[in-house]
Backbone and ligand atoms as CSV (ligand in chain L), in Angstrom:
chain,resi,resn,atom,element,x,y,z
A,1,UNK,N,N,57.797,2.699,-10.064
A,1,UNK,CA,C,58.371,2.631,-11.435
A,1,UNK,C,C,57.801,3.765,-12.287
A,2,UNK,N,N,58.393,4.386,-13.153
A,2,UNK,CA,C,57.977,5.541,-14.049
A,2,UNK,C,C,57.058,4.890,-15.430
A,3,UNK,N,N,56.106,6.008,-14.783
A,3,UNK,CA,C,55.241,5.292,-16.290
A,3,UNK,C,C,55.994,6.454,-17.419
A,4,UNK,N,N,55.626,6.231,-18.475
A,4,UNK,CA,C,56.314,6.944,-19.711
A,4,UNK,C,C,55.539,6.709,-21.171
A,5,UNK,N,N,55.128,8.149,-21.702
A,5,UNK,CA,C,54.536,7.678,-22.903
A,5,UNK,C,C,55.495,7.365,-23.960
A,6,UNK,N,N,55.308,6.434,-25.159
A,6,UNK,CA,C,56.055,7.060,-26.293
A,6,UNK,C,C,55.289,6.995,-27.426
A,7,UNK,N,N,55.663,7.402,-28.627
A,7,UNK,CA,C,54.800,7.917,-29.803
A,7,UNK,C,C,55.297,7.324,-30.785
A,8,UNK,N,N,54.341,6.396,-31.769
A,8,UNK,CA,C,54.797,6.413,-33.145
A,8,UNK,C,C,53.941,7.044,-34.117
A,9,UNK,N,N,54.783,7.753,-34.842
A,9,UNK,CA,C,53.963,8.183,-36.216
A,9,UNK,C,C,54.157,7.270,-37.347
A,10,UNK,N,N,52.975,7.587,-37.889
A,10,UNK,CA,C,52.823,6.608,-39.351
A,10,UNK,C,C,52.092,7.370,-40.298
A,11,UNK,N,N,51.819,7.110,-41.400
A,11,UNK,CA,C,51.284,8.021,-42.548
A,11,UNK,C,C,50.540,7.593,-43.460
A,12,UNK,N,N,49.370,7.799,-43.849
A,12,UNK,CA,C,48.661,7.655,-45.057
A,12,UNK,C,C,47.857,7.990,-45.956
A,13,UNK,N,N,47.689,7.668,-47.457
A,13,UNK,CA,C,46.899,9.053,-47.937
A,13,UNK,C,C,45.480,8.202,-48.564
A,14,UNK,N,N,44.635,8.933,-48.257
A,14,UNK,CA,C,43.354,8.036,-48.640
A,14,UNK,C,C,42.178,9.491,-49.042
A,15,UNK,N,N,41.431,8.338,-49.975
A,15,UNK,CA,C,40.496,9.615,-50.390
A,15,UNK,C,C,38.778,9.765,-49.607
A,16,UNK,N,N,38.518,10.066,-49.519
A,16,UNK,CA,C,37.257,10.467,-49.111
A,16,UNK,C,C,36.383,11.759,-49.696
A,17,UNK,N,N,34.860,11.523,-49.328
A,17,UNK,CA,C,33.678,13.043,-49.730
A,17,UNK,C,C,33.218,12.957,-48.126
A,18,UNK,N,N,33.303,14.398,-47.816
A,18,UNK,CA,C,32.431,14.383,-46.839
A,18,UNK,C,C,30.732,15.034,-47.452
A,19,UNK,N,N,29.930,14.380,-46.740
A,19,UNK,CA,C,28.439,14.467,-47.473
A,19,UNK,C,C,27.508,13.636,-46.452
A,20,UNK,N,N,26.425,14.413,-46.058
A,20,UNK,CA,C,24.718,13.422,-46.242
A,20,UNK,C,C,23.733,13.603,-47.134
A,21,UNK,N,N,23.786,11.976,-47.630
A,21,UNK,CA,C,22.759,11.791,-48.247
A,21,UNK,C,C,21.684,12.274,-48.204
A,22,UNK,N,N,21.426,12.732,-47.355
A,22,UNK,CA,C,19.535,13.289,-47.144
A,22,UNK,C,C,20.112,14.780,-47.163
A,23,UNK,N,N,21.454,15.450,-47.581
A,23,UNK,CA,C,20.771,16.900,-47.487
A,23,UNK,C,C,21.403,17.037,-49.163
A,24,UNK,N,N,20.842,18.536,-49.726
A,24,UNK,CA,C,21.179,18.160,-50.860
A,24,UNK,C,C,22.761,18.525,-51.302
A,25,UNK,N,N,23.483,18.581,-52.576
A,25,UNK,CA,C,24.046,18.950,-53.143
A,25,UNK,C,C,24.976,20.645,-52.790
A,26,UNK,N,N,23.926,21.120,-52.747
A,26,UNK,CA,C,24.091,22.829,-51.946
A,26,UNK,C,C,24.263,22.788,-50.421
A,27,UNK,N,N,23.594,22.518,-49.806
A,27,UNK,CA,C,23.858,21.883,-48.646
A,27,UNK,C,C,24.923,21.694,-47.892
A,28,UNK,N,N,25.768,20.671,-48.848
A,28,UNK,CA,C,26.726,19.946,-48.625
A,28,UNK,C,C,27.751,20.884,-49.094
A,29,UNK,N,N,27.466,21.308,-49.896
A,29,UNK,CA,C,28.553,22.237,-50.384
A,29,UNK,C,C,28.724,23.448,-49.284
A,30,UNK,N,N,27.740,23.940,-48.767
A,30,UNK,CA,C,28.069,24.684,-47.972
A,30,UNK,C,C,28.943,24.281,-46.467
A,31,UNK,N,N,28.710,23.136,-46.473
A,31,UNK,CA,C,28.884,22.533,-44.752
A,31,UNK,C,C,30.206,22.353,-44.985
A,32,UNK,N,N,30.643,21.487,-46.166
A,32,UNK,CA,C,31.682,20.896,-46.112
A,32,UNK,C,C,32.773,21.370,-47.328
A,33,UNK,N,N,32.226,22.145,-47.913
A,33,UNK,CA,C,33.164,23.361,-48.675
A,33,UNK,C,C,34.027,22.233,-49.894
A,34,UNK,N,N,35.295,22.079,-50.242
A,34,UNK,CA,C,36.170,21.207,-51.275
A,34,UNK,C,C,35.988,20.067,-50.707
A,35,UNK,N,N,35.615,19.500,-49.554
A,35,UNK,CA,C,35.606,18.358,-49.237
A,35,UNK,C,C,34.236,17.486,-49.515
A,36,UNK,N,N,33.296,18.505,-50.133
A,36,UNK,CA,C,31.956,17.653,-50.438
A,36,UNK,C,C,32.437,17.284,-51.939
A,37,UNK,N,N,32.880,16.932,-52.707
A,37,UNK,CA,C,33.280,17.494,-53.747
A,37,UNK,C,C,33.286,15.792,-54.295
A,38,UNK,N,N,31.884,16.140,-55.303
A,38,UNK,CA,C,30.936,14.856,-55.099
A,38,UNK,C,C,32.253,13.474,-55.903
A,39,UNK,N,N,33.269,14.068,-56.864
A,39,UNK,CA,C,34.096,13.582,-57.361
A,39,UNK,C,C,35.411,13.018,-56.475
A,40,UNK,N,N,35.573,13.100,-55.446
A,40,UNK,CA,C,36.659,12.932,-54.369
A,40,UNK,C,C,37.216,13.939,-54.566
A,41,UNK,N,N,38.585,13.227,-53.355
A,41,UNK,CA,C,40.064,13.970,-53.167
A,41,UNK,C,C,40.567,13.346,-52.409
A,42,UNK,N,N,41.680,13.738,-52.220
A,42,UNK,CA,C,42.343,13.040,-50.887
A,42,UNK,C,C,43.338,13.886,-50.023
A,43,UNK,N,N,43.558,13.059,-48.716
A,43,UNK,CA,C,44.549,13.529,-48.334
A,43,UNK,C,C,46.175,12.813,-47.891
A,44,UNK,N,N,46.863,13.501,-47.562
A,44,UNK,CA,C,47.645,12.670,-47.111
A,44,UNK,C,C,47.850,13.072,-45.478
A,45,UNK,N,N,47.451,11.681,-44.809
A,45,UNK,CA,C,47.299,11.301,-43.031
A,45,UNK,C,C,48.767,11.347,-42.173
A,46,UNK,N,N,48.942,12.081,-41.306
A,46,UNK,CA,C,49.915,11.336,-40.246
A,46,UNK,C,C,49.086,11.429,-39.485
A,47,UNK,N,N,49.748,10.047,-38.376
A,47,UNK,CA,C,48.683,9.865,-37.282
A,47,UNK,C,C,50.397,9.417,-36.295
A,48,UNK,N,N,49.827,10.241,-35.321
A,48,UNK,CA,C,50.362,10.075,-33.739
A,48,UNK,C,C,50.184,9.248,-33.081
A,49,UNK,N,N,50.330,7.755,-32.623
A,49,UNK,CA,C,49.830,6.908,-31.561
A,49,UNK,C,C,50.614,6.641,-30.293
A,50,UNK,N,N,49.855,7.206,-29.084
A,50,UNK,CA,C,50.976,7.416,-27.760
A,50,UNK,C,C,50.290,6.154,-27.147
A,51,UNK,N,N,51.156,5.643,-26.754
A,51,UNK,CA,C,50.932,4.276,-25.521
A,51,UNK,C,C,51.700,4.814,-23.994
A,52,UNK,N,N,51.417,4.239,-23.167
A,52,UNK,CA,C,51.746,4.502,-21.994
A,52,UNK,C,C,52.000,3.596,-21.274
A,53,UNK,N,N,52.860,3.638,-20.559
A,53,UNK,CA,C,53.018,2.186,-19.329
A,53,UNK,C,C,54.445,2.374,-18.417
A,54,UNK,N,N,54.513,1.084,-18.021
A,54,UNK,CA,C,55.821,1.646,-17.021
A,54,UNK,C,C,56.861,1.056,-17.803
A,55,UNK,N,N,58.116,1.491,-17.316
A,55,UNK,CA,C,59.976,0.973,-18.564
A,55,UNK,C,C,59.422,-0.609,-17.739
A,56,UNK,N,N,60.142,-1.669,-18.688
A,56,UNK,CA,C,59.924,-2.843,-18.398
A,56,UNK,C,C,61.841,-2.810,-17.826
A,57,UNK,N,N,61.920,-3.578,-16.693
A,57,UNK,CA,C,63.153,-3.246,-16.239
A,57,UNK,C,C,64.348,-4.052,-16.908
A,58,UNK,N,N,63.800,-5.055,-17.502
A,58,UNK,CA,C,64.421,-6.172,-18.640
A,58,UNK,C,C,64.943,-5.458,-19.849
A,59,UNK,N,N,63.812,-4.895,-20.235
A,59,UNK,CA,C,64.286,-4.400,-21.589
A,59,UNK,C,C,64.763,-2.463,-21.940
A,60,UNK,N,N,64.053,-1.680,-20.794
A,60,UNK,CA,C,63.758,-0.630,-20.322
A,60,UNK,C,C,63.312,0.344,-21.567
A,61,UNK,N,N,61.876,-0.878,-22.011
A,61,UNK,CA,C,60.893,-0.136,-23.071
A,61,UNK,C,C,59.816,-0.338,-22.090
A,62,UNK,N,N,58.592,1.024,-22.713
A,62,UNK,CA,C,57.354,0.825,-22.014
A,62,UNK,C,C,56.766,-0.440,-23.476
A,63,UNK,N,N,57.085,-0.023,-24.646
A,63,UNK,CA,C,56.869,-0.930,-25.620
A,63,UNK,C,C,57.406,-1.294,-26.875
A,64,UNK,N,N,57.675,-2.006,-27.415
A,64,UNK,CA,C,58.626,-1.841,-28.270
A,64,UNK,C,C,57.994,-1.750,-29.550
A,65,UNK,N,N,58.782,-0.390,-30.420
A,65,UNK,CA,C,58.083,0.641,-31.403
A,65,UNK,C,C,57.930,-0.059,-32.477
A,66,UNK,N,N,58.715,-1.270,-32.749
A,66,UNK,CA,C,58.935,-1.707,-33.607
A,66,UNK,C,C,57.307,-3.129,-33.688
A,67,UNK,N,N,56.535,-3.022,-32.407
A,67,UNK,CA,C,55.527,-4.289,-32.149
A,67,UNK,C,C,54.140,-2.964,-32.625
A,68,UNK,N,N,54.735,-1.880,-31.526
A,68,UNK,CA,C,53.174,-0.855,-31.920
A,68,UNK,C,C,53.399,0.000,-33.379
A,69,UNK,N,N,54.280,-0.411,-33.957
A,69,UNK,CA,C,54.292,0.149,-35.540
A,69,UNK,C,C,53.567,-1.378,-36.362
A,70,UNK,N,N,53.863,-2.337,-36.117
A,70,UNK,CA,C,53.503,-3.688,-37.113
A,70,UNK,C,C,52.087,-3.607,-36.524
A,71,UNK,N,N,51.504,-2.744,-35.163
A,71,UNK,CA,C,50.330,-3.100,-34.905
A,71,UNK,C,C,48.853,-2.192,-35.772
A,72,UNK,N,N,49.568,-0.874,-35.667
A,72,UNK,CA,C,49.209,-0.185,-36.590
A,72,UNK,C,C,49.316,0.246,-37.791
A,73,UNK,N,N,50.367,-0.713,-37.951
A,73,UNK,CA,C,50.117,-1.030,-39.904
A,73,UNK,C,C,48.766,-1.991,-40.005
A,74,UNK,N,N,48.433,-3.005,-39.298
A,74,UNK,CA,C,47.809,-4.314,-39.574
A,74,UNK,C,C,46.609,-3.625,-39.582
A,75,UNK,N,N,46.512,-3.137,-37.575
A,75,UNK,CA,C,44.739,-2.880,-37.295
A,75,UNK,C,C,44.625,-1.547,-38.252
A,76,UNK,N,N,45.297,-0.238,-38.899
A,76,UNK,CA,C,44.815,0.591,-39.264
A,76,UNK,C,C,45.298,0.768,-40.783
A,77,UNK,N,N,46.290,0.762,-40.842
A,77,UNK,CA,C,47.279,1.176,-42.143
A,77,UNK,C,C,46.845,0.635,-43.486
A,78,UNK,N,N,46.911,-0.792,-43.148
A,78,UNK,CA,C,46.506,-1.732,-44.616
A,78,UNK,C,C,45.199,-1.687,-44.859
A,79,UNK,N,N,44.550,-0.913,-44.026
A,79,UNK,CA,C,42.967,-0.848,-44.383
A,79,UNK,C,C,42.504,0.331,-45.335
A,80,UNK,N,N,43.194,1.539,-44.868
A,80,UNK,CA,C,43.083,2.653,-45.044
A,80,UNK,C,C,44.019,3.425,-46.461
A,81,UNK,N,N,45.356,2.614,-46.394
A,81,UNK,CA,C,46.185,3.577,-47.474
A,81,UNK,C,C,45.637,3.010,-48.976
A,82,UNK,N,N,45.585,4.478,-49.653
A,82,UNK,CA,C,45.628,3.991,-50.697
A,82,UNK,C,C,44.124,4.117,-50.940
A,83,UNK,N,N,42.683,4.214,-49.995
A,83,UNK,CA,C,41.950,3.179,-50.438
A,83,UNK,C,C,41.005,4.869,-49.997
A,84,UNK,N,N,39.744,5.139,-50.103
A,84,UNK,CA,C,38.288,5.179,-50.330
A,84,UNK,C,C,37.994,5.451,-49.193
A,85,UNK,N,N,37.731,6.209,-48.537
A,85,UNK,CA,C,37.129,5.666,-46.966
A,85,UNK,C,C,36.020,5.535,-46.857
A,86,UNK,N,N,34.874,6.299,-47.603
A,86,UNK,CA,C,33.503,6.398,-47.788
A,86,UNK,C,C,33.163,4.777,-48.062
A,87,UNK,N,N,34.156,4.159,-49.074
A,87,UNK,CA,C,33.221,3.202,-50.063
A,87,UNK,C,C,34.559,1.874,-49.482
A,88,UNK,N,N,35.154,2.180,-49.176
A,88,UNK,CA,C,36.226,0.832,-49.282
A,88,UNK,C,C,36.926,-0.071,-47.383
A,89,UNK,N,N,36.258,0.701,-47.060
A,89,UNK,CA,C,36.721,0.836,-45.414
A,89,UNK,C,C,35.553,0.345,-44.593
A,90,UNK,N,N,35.647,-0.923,-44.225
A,90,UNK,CA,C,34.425,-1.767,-43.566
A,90,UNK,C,C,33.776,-0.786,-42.271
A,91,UNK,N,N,35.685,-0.800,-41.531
A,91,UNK,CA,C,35.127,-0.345,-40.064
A,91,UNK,C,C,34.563,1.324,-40.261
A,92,UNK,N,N,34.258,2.024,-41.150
A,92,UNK,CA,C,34.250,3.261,-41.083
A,92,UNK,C,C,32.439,3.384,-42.333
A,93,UNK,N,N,32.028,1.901,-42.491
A,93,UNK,CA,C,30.912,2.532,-42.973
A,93,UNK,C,C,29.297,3.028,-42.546
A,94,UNK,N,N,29.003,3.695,-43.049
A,94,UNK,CA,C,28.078,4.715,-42.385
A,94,UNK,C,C,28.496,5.340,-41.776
A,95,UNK,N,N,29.641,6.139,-41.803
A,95,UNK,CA,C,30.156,7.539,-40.944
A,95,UNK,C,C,30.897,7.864,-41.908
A,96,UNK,N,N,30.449,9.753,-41.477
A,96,UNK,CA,C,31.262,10.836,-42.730
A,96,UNK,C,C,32.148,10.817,-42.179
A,97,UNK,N,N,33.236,10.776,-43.295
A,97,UNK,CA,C,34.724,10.788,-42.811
A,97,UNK,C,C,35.658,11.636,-42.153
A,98,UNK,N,N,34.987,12.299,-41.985
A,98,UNK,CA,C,35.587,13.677,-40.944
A,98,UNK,C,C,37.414,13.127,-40.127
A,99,UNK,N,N,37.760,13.716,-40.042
A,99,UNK,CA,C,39.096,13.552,-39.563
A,99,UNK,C,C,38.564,13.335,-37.716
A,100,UNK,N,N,37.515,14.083,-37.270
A,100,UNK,CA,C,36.939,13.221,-35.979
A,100,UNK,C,C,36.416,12.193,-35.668
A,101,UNK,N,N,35.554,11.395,-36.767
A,101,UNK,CA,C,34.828,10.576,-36.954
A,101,UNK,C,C,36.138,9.399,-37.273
A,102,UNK,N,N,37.016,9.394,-37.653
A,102,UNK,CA,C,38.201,8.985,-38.251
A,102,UNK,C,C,38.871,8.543,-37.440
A,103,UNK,N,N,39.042,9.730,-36.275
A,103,UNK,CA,C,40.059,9.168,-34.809
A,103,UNK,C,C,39.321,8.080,-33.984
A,104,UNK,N,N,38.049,8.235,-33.621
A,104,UNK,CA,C,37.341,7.962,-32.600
A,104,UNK,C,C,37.188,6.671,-33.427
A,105,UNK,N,N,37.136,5.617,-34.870
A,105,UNK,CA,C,37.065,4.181,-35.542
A,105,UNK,C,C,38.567,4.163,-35.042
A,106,UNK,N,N,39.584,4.821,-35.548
A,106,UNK,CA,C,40.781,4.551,-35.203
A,106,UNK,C,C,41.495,3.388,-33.764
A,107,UNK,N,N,40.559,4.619,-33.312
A,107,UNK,CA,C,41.145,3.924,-31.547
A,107,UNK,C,C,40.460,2.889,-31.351
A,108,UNK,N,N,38.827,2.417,-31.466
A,108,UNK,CA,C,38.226,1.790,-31.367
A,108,UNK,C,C,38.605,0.366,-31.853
A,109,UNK,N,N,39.941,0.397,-33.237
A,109,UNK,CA,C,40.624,-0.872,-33.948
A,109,UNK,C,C,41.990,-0.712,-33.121
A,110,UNK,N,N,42.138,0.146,-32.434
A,110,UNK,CA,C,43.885,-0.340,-31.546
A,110,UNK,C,C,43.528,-0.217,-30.322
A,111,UNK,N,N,42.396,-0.123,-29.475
A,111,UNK,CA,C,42.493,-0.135,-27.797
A,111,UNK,C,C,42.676,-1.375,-27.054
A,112,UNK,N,N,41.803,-2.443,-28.133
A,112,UNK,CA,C,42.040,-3.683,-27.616
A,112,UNK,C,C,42.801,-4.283,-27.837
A,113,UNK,N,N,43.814,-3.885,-28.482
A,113,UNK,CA,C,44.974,-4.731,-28.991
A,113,UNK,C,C,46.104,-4.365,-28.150
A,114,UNK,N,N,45.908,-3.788,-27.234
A,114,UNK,CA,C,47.416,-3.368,-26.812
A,114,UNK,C,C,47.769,-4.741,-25.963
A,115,UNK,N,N,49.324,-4.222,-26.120
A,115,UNK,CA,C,49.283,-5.957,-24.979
A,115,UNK,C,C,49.528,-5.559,-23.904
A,116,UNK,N,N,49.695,-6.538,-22.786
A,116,UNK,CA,C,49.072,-6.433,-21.751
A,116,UNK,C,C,50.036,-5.223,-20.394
A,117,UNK,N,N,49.803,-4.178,-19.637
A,117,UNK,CA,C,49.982,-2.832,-18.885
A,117,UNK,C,C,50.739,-2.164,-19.801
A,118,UNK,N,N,49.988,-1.884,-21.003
A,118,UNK,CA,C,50.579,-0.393,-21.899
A,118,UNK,C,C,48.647,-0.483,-22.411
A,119,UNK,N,N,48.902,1.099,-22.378
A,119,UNK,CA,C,47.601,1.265,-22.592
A,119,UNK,C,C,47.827,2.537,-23.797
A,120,UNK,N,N,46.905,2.284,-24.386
A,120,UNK,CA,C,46.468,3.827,-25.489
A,120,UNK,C,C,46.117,5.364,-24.658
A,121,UNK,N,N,46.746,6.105,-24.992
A,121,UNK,CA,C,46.715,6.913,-24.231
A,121,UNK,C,C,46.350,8.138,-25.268
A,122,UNK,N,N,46.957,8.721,-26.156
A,122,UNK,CA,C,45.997,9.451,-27.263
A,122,UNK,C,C,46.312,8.901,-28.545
A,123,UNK,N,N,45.617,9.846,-29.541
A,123,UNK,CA,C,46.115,9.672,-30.676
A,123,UNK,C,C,45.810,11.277,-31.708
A,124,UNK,N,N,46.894,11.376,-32.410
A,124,UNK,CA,C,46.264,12.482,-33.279
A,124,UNK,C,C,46.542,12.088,-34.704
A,125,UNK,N,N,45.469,12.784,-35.050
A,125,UNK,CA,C,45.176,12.988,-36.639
A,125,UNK,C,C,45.374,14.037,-37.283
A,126,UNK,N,N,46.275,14.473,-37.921
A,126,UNK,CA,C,47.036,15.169,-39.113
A,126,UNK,C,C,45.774,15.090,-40.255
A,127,UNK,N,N,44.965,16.037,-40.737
A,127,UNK,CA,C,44.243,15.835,-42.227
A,127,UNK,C,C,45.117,16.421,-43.276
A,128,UNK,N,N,45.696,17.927,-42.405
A,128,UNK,CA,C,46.951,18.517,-43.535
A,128,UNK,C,C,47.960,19.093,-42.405
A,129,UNK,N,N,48.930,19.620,-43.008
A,129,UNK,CA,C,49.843,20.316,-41.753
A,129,UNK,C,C,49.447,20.931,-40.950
A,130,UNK,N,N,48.191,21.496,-41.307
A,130,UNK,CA,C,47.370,22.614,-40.434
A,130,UNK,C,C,46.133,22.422,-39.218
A,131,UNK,N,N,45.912,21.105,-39.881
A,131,UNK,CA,C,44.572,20.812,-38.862
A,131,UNK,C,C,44.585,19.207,-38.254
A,132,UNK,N,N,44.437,19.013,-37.163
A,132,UNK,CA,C,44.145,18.051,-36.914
A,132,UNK,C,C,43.629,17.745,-35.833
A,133,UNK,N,N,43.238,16.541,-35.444
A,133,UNK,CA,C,42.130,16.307,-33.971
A,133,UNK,C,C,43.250,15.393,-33.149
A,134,UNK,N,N,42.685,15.421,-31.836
A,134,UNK,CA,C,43.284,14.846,-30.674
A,134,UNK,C,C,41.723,14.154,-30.097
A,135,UNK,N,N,42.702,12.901,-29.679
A,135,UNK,CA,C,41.714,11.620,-28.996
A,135,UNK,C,C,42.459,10.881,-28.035
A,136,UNK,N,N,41.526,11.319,-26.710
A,136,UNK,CA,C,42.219,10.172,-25.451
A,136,UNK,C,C,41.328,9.092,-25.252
A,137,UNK,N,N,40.347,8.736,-26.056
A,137,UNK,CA,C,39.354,8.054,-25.716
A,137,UNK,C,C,38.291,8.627,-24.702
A,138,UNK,N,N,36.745,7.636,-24.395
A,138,UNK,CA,C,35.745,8.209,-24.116
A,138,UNK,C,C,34.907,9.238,-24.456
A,139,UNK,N,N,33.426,9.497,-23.792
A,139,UNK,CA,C,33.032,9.784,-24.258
A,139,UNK,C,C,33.201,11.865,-24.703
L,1,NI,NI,NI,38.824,16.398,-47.284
């Protein structure tokens, strides 16, 4: 049977500082340039989520977009839009918000949720049109 990925995108805009506490002000400014920027900002997110598995011969989905979109509204979306990531985002505290640091909580709230022979297979993170990270999981 053909395995087959497919992809949903979803979108959200949330604010964050990237910063450590223990270095100073200058520091930070240097490392992390407009994004230390002790006042916020934000961005606005698309995120890529590929699942993988084989066509189910019943329905001839590997999953249906419409179950892994309500899944990643729940485990990621409603947590994140709108909101703080530094200060408002349980699963993401004590880590700078880096758009890497970001993927790698990401997956960690949708790997176990998949249901059962579709698996997570990557995911990417959009910070702006220009940059973003890729995650297949591990280390
Ligand atoms: Ni930023």
């Amino acid at each position: 049977m053909a395995r087959v990925q497919v992809t949903r995108r979803m979108h959200f805009s949330a604010a964050h500082r990237l910063f450590r506490a223990d270095w100073t002000d200058e520091r930070n400014g240097e490392v992390f340039g407009d994004c230390a920027n002790p006042l916020w900002h934000g961005h606005n997110y698309e995120i890529d989520v590929t699942v993988e598995g084989e066509i189910d011969p019943d329905t001839g989905y590997v999953m249906d977009l419409k179950q892994l979109k309500d899944l990643v509204q729940r485990r990621v979306i409603d947590d994140v839009d709108h909101r703080n990531l530094n200060e408002q985002v349980d699963w993401m505290d004590g880590l700078n918000p880096t758009t890497e640091n970001l993927v790698v909580a990401i997956w960690d709230r949708l790997s176990d949720a998949m249901p059962s022979g579709v698996e997570l297979r990557k995911i990417i993170l959009w910070e702006t049109p220009r940059n973003y990270v890729e995650y297949t999981g591990g280390a």
